[in-house]
C-alpha positions as CSV (number, residue, x, y, z in Angstrom):
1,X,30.7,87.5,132.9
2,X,31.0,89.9,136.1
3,X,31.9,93.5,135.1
4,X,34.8,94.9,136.3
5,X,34.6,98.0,138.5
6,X,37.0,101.0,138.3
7,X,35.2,102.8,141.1
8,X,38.1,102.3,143.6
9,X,40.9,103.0,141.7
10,X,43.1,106.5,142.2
11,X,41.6,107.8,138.4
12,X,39.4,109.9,137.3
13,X,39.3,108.2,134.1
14,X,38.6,104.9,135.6
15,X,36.0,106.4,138.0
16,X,34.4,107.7,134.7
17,X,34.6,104.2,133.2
18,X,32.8,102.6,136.0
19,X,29.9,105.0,135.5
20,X,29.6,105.3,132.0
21,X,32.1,102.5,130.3
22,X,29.6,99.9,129.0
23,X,29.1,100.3,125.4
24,X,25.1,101.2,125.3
25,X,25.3,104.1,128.3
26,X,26.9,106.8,126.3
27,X,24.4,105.9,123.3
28,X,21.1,105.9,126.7
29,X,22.8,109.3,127.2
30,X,22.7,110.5,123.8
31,X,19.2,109.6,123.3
32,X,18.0,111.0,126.6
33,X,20.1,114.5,125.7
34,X,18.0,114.5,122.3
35,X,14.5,114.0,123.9
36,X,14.3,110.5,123.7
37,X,13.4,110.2,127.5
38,X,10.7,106.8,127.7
39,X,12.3,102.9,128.6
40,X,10.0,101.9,124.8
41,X,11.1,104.8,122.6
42,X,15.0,103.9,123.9
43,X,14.7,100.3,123.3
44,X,13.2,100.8,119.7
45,X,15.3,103.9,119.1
46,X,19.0,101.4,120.1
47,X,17.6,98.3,119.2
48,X,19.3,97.1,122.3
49,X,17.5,94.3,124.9
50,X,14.9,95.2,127.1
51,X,17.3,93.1,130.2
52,X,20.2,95.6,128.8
53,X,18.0,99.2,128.5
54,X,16.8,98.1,132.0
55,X,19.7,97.6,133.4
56,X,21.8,100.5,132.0
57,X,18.8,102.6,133.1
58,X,19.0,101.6,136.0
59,X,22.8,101.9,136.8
60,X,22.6,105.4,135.3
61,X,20.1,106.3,138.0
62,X,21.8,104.5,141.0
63,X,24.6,106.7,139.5
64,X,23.1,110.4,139.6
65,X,23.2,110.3,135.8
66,X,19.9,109.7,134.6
67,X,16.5,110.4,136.7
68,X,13.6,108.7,136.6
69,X,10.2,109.9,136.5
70,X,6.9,108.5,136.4
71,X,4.8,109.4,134.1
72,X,2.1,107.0,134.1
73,X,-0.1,104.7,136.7
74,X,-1.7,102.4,135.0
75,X,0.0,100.8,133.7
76,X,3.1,102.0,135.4
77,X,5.5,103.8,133.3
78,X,8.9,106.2,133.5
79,X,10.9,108.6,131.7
80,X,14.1,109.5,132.3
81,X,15.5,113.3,132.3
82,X,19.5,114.2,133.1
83,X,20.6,115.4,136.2
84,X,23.3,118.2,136.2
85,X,25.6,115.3,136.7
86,X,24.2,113.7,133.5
87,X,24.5,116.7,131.6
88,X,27.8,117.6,132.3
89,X,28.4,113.6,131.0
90,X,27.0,115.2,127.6
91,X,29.9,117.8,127.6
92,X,32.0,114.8,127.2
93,X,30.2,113.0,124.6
94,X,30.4,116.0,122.6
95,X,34.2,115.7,122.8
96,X,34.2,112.1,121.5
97,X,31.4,113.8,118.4
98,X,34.1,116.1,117.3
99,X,36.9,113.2,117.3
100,X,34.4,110.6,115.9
101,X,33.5,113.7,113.0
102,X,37.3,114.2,112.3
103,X,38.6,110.6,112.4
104,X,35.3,108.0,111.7
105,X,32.5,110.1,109.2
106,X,34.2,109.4,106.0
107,X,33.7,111.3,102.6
108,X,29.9,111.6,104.0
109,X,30.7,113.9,106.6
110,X,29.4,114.0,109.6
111,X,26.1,112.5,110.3
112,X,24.7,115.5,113.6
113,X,25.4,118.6,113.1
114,X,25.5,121.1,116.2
115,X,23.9,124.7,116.4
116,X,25.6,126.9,119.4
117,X,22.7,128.6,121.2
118,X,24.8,131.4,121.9
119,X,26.0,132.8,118.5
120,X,23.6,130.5,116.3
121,X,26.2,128.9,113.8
122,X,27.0,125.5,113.2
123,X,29.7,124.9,115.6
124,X,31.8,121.9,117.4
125,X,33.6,121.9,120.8
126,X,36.8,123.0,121.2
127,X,39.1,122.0,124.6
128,X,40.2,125.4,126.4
129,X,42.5,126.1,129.1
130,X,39.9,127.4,132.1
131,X,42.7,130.0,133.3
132,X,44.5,131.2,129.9
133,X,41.6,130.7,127.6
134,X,44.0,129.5,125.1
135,X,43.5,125.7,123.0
136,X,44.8,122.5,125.3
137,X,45.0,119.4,124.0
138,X,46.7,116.4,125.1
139,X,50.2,117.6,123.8
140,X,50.0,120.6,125.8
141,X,49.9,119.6,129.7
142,X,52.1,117.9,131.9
143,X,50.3,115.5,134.4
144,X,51.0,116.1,137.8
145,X,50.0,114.2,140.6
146,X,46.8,115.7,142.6
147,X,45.7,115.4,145.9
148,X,43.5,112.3,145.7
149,X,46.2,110.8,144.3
């Protein structure tokens, strides 16, 4: 089955999609984020394929997201670090932790918990308004249609 590619369309989310929309890159970029950086400790960490980790890895690179270093010659071997591109990727996926903590964790609660560096509390993200400050949420913009539109 061919994926289909967003990359063209006149979206931002789409364009996002086409990077990052198969199921197993958010969970490569999670892993990567946490210090799980090598092609074995991935596959055994995501029980995914080694065809699919390959693949995604790859994709990720060609993509800016993920970089890939070597780390061994004989036999030869990678890791894979973020690029700024990649870890601005992990702002979002700390957006979809705070709705996945509210909406999926259950009576459990919530299985990651995140320290702030700054302050050093137990904190989540919050969306802000980059000129007011103030809370925006999804309720509270109009969309408009940009330049690249």
């Amino acid at each position: 089955m061919q994926r289909t590619r967003f990359a063209d369309m006149a979206c931002s989310i789409a364009r996002t999609l086409d990077v990052i929309g198969e199921p197993w890159s958010p969970l490569i970029l999670r892993n990567v984020y946490v210090g799980i950086t090598r092609f074995e400790q991935l596959q055994q960490s995501l029980g995914i394929s080694r065809k699919v980790l390959s693949e995604r890895l790859n994709w990720l690179a060609h993509n800016g997201v993920l970089q890939r270093q070597k780390y061994s010659d004989r036999p030869p071997r990678h890791e894979y670090t973020l690029t700024t591109k990649g870890q601005e990727l992990c702002d979002l996926l700390l957006v979809m932790v705070r709705w996945g903590d509210r909406w999926t964790a259950g009576e459990s609660g919530p299985p990651v918990l995140y320290r702030h560096h700054a302050c050093g509390q137990i904190s989540h993200v919050e969306l802000r308004c980059s000129v007011c400050g103030r809370p925006m949420h999804a309720t509270d913009i109009d969309v408009l249609p940009g330049p690249g539109a």
